[in-house]
N, CA and C of each residue as an Amber inpcrd file, in Angstrom:
protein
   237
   3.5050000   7.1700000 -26.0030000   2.7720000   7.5930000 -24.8200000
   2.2680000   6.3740000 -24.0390000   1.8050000   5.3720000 -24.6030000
   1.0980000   4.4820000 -24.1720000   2.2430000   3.5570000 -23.5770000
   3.6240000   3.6900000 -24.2430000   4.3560000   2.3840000 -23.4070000
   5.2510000   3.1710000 -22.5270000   5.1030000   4.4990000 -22.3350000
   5.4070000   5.5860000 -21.2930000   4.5750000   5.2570000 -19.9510000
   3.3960000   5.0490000 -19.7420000   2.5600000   5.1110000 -19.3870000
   2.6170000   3.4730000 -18.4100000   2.3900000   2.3960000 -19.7400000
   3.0340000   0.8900000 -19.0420000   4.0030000   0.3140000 -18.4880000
   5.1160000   1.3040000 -18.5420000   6.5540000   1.2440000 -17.6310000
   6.2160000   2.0310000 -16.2980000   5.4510000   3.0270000 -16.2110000
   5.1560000   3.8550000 -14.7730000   3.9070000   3.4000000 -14.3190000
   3.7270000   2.4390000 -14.4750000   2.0160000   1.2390000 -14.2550000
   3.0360000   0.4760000 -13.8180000   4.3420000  -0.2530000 -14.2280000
   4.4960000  -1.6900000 -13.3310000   5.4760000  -0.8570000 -12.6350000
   6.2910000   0.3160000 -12.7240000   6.7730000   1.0900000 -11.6740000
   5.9290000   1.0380000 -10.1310000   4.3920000   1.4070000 -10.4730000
   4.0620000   1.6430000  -9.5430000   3.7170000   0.6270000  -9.0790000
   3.0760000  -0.3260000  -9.4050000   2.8460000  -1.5060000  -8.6280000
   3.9180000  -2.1980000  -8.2320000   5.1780000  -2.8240000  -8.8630000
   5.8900000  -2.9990000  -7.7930000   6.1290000  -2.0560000  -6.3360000
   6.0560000  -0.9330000  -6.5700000   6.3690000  -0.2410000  -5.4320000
   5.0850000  -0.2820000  -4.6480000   3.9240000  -0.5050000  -5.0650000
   2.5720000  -1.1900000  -4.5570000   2.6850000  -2.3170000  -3.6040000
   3.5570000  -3.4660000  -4.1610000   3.9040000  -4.8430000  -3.2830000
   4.6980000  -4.1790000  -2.4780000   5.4320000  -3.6980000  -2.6760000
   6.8140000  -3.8120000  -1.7150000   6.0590000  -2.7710000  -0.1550000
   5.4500000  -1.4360000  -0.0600000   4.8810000  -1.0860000   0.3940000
   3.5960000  -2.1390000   1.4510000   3.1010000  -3.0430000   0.5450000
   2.2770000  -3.4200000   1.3450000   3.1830000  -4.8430000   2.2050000
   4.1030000  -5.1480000   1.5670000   5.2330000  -6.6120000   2.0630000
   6.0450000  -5.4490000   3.1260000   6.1840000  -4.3400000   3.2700000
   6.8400000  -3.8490000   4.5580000   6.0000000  -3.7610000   5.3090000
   4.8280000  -3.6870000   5.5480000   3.6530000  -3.1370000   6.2600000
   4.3390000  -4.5790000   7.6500000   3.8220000  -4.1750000   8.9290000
   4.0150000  -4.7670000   9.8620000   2.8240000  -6.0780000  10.1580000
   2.9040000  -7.2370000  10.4950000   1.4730000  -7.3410000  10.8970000
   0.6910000  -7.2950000  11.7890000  -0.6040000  -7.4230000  12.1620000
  -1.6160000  -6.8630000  12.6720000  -1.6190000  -7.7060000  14.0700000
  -1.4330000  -8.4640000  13.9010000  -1.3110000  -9.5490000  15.1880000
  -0.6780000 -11.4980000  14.8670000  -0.7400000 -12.1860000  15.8810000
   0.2830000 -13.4610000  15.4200000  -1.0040000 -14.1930000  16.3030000
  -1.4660000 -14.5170000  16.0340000  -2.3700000 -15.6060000  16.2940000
  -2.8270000 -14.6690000  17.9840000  -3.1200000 -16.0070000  19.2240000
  -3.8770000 -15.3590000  19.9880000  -3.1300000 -14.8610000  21.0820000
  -1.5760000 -14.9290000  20.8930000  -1.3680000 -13.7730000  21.7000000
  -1.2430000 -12.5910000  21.3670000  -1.1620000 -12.3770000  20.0440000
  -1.4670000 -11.1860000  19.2600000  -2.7000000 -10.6110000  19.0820000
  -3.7300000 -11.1950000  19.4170000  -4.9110000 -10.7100000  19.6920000
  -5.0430000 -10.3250000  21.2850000  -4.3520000 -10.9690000  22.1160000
  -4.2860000 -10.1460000  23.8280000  -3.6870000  -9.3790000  23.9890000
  -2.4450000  -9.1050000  23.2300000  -1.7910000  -8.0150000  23.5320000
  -2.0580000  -6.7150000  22.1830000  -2.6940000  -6.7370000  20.7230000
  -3.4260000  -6.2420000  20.2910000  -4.0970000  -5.2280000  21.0960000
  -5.5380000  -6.6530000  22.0750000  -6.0290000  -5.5080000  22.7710000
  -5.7090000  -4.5110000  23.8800000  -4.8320000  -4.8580000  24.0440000
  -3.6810000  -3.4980000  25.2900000  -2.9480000  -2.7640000  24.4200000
  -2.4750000  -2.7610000  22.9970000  -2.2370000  -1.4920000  22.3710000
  -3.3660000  -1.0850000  22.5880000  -4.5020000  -1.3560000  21.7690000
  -5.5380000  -0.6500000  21.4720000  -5.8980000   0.3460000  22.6200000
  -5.7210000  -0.5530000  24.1030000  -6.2400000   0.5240000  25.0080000
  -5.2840000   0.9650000  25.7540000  -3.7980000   0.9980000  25.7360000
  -3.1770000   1.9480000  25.8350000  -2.4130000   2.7620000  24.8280000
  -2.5170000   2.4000000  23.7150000  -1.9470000   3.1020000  22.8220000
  -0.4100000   2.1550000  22.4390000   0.2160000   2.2850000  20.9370000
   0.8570000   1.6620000  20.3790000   2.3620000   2.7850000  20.3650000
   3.0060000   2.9780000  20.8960000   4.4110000   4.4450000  20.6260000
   5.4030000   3.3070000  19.6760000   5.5210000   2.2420000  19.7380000
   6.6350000   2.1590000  18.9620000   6.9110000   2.2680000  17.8040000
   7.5020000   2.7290000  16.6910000   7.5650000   2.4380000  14.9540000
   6.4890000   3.0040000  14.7200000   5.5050000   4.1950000  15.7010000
   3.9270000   4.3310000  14.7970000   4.2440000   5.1410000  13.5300000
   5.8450000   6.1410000  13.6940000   5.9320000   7.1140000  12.3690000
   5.8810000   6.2810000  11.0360000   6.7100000   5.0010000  11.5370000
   7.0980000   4.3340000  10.1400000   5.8140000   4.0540000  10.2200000
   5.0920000   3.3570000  10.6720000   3.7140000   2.9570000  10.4160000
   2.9320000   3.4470000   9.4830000   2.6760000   4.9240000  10.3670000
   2.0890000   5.7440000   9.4570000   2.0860000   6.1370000   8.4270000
   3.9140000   6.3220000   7.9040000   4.4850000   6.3670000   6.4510000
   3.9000000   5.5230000   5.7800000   3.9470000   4.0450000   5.7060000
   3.9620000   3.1780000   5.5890000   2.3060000   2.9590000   4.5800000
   1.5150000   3.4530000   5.6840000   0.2580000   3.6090000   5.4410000
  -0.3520000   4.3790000   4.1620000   0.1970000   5.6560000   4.7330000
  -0.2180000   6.8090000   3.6980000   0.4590000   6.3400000   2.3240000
   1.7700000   6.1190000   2.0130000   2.2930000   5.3120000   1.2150000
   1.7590000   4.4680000   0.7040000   0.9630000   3.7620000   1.1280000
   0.4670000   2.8200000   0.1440000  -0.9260000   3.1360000  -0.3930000
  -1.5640000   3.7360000   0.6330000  -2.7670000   4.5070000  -0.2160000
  -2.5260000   5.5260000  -0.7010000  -1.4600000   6.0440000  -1.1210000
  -1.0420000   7.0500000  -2.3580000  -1.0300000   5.9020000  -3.5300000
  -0.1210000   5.3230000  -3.4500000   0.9030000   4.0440000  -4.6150000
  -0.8570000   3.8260000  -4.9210000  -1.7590000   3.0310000  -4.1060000
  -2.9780000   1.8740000  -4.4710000  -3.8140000   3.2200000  -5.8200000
  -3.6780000   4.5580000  -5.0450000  -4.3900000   5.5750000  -5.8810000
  -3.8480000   5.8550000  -7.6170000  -2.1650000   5.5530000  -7.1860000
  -1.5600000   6.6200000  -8.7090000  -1.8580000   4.7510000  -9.6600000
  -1.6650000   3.6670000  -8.7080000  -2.3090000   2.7400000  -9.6420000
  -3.4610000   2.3970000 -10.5550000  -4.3930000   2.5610000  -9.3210000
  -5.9170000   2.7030000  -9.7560000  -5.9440000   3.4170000 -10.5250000
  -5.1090000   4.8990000 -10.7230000  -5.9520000   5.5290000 -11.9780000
  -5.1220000   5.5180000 -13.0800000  -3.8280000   5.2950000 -12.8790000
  -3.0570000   4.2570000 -14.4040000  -3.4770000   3.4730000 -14.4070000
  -4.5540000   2.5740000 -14.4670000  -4.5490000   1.2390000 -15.1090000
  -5.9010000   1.9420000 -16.0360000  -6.8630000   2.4110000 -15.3260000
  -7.8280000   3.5790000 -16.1210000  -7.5750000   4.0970000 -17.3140000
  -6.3030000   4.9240000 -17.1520000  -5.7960000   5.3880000 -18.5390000
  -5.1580000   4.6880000 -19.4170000  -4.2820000   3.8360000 -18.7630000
  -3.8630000   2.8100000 -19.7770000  -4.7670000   2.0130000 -20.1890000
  -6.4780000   1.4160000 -19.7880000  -7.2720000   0.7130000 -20.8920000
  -7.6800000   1.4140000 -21.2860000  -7.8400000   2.8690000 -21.3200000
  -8.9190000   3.9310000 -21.9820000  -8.0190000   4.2990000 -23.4030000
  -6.4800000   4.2140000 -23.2510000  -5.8730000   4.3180000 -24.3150000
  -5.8320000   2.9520000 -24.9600000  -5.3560000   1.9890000 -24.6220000
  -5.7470000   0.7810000 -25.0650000  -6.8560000   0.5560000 -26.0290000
  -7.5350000   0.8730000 -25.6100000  -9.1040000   0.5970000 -26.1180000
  -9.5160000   1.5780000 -27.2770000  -8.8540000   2.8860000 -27.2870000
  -9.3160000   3.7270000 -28.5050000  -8.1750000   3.7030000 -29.3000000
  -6.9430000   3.1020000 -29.1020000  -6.2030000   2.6000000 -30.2620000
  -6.5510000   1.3010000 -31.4580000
């Protein structure tokens, strides 16, 4: 159970990196901060689906991690 458990723990965290290494970035220095602020105030249409995937995706992955690593020291620990 327990090395069931530590194969779908580094399952998920690799798929943890890779999720957050696709993520787009936020801006490129300061023209990415001027044109930043003109998405912001007109709104961003391009790639927002993948974005969004992207997003929710990884705060799923950061969640099923966080709480395998929980169970895997809680078993750890009472073995």
């Amino acid at each position: 159970m327990e090395l069931a458990l530590k194969i779908i723990l580094v399952i998920a965290s690799l798929g943890l990196i890779a999720a957050v290494l696709l993520q787009p970035g936020k801006s490129a220095g300061l023209s990415g901060a001027i044109s930043g602020g003109a998405e912001h105030l007109f709104g961003k249409q391009k790639a927002r689906g993948l974005e969004l995937f992207l997003n929710r995706l990884t705060m799923g992955l950061a969640v099923v991690f966080f709480l395998l690593t929980l169970i895997v020291a809680y078993f750890v620990k009472t073995v």
